[in-house]
C-alpha positions as CSV (number, residue, x, y, z in Angstrom):
1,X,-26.2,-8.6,7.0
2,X,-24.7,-12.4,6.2
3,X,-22.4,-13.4,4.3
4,X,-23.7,-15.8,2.1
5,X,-20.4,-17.0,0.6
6,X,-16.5,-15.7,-0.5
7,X,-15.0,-17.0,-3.7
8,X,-11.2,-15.9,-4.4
9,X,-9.2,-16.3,-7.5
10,X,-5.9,-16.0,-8.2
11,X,-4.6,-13.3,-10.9
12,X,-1.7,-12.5,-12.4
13,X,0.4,-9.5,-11.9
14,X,3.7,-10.2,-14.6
15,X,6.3,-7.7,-15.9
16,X,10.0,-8.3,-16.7
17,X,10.6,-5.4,-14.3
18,X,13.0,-5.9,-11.8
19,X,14.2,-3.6,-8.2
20,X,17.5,-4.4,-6.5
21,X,16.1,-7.4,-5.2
22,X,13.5,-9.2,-6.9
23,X,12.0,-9.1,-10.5
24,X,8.1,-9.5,-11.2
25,X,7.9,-12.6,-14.1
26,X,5.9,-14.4,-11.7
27,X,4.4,-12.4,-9.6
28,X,1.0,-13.5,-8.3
29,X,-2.3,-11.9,-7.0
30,X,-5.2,-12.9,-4.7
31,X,-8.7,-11.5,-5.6
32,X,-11.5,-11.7,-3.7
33,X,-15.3,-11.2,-3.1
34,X,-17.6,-11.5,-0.5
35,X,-21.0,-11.7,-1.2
36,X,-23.4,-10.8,1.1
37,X,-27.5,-11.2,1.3
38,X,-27.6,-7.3,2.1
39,X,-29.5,-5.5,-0.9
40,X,-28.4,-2.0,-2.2
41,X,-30.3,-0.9,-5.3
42,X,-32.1,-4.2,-5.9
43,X,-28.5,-5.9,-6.1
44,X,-27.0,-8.0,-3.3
45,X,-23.9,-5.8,-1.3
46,X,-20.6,-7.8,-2.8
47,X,-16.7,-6.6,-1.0
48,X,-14.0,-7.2,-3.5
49,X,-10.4,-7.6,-2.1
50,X,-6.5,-7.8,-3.8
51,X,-3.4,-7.8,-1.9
52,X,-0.9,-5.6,-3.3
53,X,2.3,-6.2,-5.7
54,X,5.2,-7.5,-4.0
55,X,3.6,-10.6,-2.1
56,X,2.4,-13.4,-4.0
57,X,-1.2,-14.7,-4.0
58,X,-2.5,-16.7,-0.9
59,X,-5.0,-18.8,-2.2
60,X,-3.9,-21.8,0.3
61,X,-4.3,-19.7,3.6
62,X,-7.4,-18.1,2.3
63,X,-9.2,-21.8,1.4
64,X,-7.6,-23.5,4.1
65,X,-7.9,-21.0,7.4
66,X,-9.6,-17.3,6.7
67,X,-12.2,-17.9,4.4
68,X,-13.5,-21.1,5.8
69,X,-13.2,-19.0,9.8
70,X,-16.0,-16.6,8.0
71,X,-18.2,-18.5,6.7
72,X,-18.2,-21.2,10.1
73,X,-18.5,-18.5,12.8
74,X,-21.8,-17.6,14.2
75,X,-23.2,-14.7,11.8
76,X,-24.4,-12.9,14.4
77,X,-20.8,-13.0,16.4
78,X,-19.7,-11.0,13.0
79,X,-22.2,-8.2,13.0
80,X,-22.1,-4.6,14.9
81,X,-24.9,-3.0,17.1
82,X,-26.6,-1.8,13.9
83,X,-26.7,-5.3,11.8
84,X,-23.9,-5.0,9.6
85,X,-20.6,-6.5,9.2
86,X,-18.0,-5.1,11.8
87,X,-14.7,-5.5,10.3
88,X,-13.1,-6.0,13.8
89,X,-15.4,-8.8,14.4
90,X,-14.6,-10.0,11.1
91,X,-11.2,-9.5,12.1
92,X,-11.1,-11.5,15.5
93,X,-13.1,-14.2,13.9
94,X,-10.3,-14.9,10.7
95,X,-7.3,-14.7,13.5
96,X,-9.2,-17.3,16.2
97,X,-6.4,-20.1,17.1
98,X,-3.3,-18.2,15.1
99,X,-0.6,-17.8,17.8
100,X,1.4,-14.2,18.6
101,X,4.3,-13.0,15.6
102,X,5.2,-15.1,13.2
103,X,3.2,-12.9,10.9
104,X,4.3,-13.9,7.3
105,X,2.5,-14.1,4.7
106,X,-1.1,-14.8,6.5
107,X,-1.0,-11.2,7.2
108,X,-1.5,-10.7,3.0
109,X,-4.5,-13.0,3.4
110,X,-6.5,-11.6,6.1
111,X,-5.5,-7.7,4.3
112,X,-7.3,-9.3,1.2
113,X,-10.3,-10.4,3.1
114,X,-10.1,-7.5,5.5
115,X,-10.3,-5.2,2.8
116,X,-13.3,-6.7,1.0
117,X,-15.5,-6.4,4.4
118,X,-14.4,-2.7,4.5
119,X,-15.7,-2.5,0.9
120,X,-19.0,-4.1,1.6
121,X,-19.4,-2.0,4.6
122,X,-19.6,0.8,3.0
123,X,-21.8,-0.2,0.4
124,X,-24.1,-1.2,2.8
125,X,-24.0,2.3,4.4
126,X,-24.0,3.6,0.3
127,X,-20.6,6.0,1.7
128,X,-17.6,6.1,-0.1
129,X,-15.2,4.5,2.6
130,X,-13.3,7.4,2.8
131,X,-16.2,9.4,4.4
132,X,-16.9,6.3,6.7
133,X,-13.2,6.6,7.9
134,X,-13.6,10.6,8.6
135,X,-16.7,10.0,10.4
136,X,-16.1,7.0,12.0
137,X,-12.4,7.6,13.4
138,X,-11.3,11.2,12.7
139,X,-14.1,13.7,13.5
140,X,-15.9,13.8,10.5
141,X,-12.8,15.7,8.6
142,X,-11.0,14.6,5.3
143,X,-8.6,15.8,2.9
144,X,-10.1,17.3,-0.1
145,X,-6.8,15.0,-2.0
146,X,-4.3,13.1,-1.7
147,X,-0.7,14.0,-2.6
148,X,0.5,11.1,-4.8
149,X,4.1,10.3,-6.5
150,X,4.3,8.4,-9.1
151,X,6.5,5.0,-8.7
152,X,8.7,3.6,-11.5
153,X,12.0,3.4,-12.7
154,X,12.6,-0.4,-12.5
155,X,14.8,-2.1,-14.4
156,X,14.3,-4.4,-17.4
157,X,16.9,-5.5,-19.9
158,X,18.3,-3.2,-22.6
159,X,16.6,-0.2,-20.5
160,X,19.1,2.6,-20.9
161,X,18.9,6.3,-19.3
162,X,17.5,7.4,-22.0
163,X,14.5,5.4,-21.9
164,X,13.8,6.0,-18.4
165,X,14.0,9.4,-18.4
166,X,11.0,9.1,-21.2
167,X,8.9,6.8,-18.6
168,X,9.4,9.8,-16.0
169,X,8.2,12.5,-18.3
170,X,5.5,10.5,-19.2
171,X,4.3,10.6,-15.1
172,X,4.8,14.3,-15.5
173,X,3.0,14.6,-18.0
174,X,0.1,13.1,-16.6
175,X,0.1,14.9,-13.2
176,X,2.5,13.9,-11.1
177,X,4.8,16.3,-9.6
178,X,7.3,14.0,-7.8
179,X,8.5,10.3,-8.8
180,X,10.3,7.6,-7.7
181,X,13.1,5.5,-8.6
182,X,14.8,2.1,-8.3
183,X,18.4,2.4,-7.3
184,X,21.2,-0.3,-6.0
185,X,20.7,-2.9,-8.8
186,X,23.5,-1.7,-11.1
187,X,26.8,-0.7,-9.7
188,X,26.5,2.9,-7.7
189,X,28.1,5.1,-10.3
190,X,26.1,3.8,-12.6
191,X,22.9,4.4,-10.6
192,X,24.1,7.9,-10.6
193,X,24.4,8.5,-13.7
194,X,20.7,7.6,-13.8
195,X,19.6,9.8,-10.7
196,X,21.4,13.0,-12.1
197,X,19.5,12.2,-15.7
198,X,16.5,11.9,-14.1
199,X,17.0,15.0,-11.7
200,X,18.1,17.5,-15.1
201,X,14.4,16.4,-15.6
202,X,12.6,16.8,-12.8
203,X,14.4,19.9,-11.5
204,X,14.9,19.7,-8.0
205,X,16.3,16.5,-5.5
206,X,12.8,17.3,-3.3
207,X,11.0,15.9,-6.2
208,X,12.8,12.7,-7.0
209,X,12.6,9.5,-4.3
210,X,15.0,6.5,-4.7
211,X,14.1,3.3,-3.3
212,X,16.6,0.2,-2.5
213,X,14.0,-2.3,-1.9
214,X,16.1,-3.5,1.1
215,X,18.9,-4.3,-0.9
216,X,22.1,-3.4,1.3
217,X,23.7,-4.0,4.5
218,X,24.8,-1.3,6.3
219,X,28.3,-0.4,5.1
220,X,26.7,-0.2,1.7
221,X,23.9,1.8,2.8
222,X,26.5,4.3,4.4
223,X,28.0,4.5,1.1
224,X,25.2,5.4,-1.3
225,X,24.1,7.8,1.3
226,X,27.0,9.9,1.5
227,X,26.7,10.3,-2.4
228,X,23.3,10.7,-2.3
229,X,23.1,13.5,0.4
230,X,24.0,16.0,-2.0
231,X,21.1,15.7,-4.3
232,X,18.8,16.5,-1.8
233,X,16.4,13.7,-2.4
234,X,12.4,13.2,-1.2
235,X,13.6,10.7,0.7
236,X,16.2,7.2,0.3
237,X,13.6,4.6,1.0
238,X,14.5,0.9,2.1
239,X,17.9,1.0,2.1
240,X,18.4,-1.8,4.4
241,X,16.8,-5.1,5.3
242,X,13.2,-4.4,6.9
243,X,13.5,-6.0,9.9
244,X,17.3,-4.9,10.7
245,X,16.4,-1.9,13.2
246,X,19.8,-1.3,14.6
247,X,21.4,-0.8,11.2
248,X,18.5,1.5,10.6
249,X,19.5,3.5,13.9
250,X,23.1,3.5,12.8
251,X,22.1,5.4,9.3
252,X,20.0,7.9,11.0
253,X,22.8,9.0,12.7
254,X,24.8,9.2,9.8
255,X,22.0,10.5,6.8
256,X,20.5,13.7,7.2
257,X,18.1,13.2,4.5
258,X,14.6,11.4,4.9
259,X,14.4,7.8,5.0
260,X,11.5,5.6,3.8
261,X,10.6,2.4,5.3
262,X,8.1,0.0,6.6
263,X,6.0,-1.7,3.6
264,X,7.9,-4.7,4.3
265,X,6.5,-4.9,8.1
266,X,2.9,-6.5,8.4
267,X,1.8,-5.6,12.0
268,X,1.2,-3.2,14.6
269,X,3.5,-5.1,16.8
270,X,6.3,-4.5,13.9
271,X,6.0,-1.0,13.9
272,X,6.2,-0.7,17.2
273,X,9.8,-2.1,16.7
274,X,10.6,-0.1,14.1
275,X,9.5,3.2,15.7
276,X,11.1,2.2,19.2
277,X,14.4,0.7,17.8
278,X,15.1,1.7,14.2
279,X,16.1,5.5,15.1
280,X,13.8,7.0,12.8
281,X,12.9,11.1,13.2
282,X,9.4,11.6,13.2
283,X,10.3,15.3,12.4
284,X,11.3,14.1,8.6
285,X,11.1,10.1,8.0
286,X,8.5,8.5,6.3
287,X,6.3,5.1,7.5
288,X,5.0,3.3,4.6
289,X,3.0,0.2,6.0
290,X,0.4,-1.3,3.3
291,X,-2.4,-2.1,4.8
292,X,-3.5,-4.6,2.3
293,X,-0.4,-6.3,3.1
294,X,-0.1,-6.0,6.7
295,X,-3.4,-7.4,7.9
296,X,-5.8,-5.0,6.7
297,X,-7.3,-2.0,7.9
298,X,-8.5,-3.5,11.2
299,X,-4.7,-3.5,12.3
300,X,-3.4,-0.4,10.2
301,X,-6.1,1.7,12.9
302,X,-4.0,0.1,15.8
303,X,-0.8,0.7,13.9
304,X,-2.1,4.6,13.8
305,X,-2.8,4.7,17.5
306,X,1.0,3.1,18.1
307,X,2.1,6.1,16.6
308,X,0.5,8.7,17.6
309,X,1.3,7.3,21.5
310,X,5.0,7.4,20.3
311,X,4.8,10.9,18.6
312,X,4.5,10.3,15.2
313,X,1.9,12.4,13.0
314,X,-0.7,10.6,10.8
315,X,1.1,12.7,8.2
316,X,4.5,10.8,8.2
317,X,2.1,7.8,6.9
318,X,2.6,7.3,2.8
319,X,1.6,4.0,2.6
320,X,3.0,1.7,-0.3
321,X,1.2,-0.1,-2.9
322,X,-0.2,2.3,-5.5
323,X,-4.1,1.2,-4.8
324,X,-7.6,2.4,-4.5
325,X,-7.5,1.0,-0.9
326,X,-4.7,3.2,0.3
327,X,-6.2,6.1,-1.3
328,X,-9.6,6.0,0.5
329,X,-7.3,5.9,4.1
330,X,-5.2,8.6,3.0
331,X,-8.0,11.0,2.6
332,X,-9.9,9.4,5.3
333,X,-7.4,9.7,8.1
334,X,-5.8,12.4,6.7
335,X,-2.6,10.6,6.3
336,X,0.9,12.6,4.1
337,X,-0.3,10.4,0.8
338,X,-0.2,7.7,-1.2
339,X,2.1,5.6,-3.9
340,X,1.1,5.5,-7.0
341,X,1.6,3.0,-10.1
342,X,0.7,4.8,-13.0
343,X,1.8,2.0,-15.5
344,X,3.0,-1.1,-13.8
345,X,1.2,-3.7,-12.2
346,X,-1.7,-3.6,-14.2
347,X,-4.7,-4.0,-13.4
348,X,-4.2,-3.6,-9.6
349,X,-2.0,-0.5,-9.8
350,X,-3.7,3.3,-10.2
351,X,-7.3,4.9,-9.1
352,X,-10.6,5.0,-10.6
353,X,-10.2,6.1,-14.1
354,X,-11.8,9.1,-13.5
355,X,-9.7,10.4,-11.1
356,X,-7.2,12.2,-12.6
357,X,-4.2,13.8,-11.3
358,X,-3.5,17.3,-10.7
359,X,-0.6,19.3,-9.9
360,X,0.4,16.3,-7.6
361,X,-3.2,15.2,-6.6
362,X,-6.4,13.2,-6.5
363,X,-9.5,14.1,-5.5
364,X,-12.0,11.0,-4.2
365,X,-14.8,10.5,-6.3
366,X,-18.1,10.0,-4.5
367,X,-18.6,6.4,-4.9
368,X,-20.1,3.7,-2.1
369,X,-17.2,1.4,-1.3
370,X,-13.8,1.6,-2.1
371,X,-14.4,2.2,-5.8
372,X,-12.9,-0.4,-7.7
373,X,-16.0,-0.4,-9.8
374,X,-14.9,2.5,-11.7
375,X,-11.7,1.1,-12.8
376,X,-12.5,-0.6,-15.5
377,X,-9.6,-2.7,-16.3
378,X,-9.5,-3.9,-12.2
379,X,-13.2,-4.3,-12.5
380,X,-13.1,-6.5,-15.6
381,X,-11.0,-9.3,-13.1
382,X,-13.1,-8.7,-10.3
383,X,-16.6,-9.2,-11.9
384,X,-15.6,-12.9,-13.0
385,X,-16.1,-14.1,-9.7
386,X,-19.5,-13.4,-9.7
387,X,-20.1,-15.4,-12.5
């Protein structure tokens, strides 16, 4: 199995929507495919790749240093025992001659190509990759479906409490049991006002999440918490800058309630920090590195084996990003879920079409590769670089 060339494109991902920090009017994607001479069904095996939403597209890393590492290395220096691609090959081959930390953005580029050898892996093996990951790394066991929650709630002008409580019923109404929230972009009594709205919906605190996007410094943090506590909330997720661990250790102590973070941390070694320093509970807090975001799969296996040395269940996992990618991990690895974007960030946000969800979940369809095939809208993006 060679690969006979990569192409990438990049796509865009743009809203109006806005979190506390950042709005999406120019948002960018990378796409990719790698196209192999490997032939499934009379059709050559081709892995398709996308970083997810919050990181732009990184089509000068990818043209400059990770595409062109692929397609110079020996093809046989890429392969496993049985003649097929081994994505930590792959892996090793893409990072030759990048120095320790500093992680940055390259770490979206090699997730977008790591991701599109896992796909073409397991085409080649005609598995959906979710039942390669069981086999291959957690004794042939898998979740029959993934809890999901549906993410929303941004901001956009002239969006009033009113309208988002429709946007929420509209996520129950398609399956979803729990949902999430932006918060900390409008003053705090305001955001109130929009959690308690959104909470006479929903029912219960447990099945309402609020997320900061790393918004606040600590004293703010504090602040919000100590109203928030009350409402007994899935979890308050980023409230403080990513990489700020002590501040994170300080609101531990302080917030009773689960916190959520990690999506903005792109390596094992990261995590580590987070996990050692950050004073998270691994009783109740939640760890949502993206793998498309954080150097792909190759690294999120290394980030799993972190954690479970430091006492952390694969369970705690909910990784962000709302994709098909995600998905196949959670089931595969049994990890506690997965986000999901049931109307933003079109195409790249959501499942295969028909996966619908129920009472909270998704069952995997039974398709070789990740699946992105079956999503039409996704697909429609993807096939162009074939042409």
């Amino acid at each position: 199995m060679r690969i006979v060339a990569i192409r990438d494109i990049v796509a865009p991902i743009r809203s109006q929507i806005a979190n506390a920090y950042i709005d999406f009017s120019q948002m960018t994607a990378s796409v990719v495919a790698v196209i192999t001479d490997r032939v499934v069904d009379g059709r050559p095996v081709v892995g398709f790749g996308f970083n997810s939403n919050g990181r732009y597209a990184q089509h000068g890393l990818l043209g400059e240093r990770f595409m062109p590492r692929l397609q110079l290395a020996d093809p046989e220096a890429l392969l496993d025992d049985r003649g097929l691609l081994d994505p930590a090959r792959c892996w090793a081959a893409m990072m030759k001659n990048e120095k320790p930390g500093g992680h940055g953005e390259r770490s979206v580029a090699v997730g977008v190509l790591d991701m599109a050898i896992w796909d073409a892996l397991a085409k080649a093996e005609r598995r959906p990759l979710w039942r390669l990951l069981a086999d291959r790394y957690n004794g042939g066991v898998a979740d029959d479906a993934a809890w999901v929650y549906a993410a929303g709630g941004y901001y956009y002008p002239g969006k009033d409490v009113e309208q988002l409580t429709a946007e929420m019923r509209r996520y129950l109404d398609l399956g979803y049991r729990h949902v999430k929230m932006k918060i900390g972009g409008v003053a705090l009594a305001d955001d109130l006002r929009r959690i308690e709205a959104v909470l006479a919906l929903v029912g219960e605190g447990e099945r309402l999440a609020v997320d900061v996007n790393g918004r606040f410094d600590l004293p703010a943090a504090l602040e919000w918490g100590r109203a928030l506590g009350p409402y007994g909330l899935k979890w308050y997720e980023e409230p403080l800058d990513p990489l700020d661990y002590l501040a994170h250790a300080a609101l531990a102590t302080q917030y009773d309630g689960v916190i959520a973070t990690g999506e903005n941390l792109f390596s094992m070694q990261d995590a580590r920090n987070l996990v050692r320093h950050g004073g998270l509970r691994p009783d109740r807090d939640v760890l949502q590195f993206d793998p498309a975001l954080s150097y792909g799969l190759v690294e999120y296996l290394r980030t799993l084996d972190m954690l479970k040395a430091h006492g952390w269940s694969p369970r705690r996992c909910v990784p962000h990003g709302g994709h098909q990618f995600a998905l196949n991990i959670a089931v595969g690895l049994q990890l506690g879920g997965n986000e999901s974007y049931p109307q933003v960030f079109a195409p790249f946000g959501g499942f295969a079409d028909d996966c619908p969800v129920v009472d909270g979940r998704v069952r995997m369809p039974d398709l070789p590769g990740i699946g992105f095939e079956a999503k039409n809208d996704l697909w429609a993006v993807m096939k162009t670089l074939l042409d």
